[in-house]
C-alpha positions in Angstrom: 10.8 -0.1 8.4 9.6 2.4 10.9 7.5 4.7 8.7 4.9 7.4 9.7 3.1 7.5 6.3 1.2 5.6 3.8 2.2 4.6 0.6 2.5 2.3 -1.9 5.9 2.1 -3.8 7.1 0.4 -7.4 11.1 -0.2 -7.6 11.1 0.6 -11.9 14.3 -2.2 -11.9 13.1 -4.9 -10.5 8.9 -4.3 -10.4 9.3 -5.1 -6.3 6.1 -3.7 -5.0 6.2 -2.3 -1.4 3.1 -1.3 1.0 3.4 0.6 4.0 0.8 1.7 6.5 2.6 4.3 9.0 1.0 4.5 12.2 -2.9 3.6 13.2 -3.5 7.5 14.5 -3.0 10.5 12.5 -1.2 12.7 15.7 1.8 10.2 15.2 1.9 10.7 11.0 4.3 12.7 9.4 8.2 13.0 9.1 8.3 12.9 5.0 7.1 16.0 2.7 3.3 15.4 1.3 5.6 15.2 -2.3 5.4 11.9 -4.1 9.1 10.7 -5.4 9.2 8.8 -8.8 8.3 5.6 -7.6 5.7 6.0 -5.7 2.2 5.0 -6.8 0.5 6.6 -3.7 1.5 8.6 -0.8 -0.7 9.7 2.3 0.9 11.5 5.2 -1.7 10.0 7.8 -2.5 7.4 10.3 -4.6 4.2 8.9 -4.6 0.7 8.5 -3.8 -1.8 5.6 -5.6 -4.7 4.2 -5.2 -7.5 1.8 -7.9 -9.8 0.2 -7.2 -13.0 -1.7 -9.5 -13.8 -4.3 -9.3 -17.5 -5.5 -10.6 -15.6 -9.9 -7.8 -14.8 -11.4 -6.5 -15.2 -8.9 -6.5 -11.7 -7.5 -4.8 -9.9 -4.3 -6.4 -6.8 -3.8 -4.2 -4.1 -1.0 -6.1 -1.5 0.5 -5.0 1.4 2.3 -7.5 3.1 5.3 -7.4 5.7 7.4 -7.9 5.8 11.1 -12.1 5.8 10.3 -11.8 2.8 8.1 -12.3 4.6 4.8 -10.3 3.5 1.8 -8.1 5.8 0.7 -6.0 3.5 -2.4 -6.9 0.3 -3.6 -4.5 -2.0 -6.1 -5.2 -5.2 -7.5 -2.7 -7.3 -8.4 -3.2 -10.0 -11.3 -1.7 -13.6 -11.2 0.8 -13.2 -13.7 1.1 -17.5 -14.3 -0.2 -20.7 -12.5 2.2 -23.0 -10.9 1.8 -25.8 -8.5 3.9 -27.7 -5.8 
């Protein structure tokens, strides 16, 4: 979707996880109040980037949100909840 914040989201029915970046300056954040709704686990009304890291212990995937400077602003790891194979 076209959004113009960050923030990290947890649906409580289903556990879907949803990330969201917004745009990579601040002058074009905003359009949502700086008020978290229930299921959001973060919420940041700035510009940034997001990134992800695989790690092969655990395995791990570990989503970062930035802001436009490169700090990190959230971090959440998620935990392999089984092994499977193909």
């Amino acid at each position: 979707g076209d959004r113009h914040w960050q923030y990290a989201s947890v649906d409580d029915e289903t556990g879907l996880r949803e990330f969201a970046c917004g745009p990579s300056s601040n002058e074009h954040a905003g359009g949502f109040p700086n008020r978290p709704e229930p299921e959001h686990r973060y919420l940041r009304i700035g510009g940034g980037f997001l990134t992800a890291t695989v790690s092969p212990e655990g395995p791990t995937l570990t989503v970062r949100h930035h802001d436009i400077a490169g700090g990190v602003q959230h971090s959440t790891v998620l935990q392999a909840e089984s092994s499977f194979s193909f």
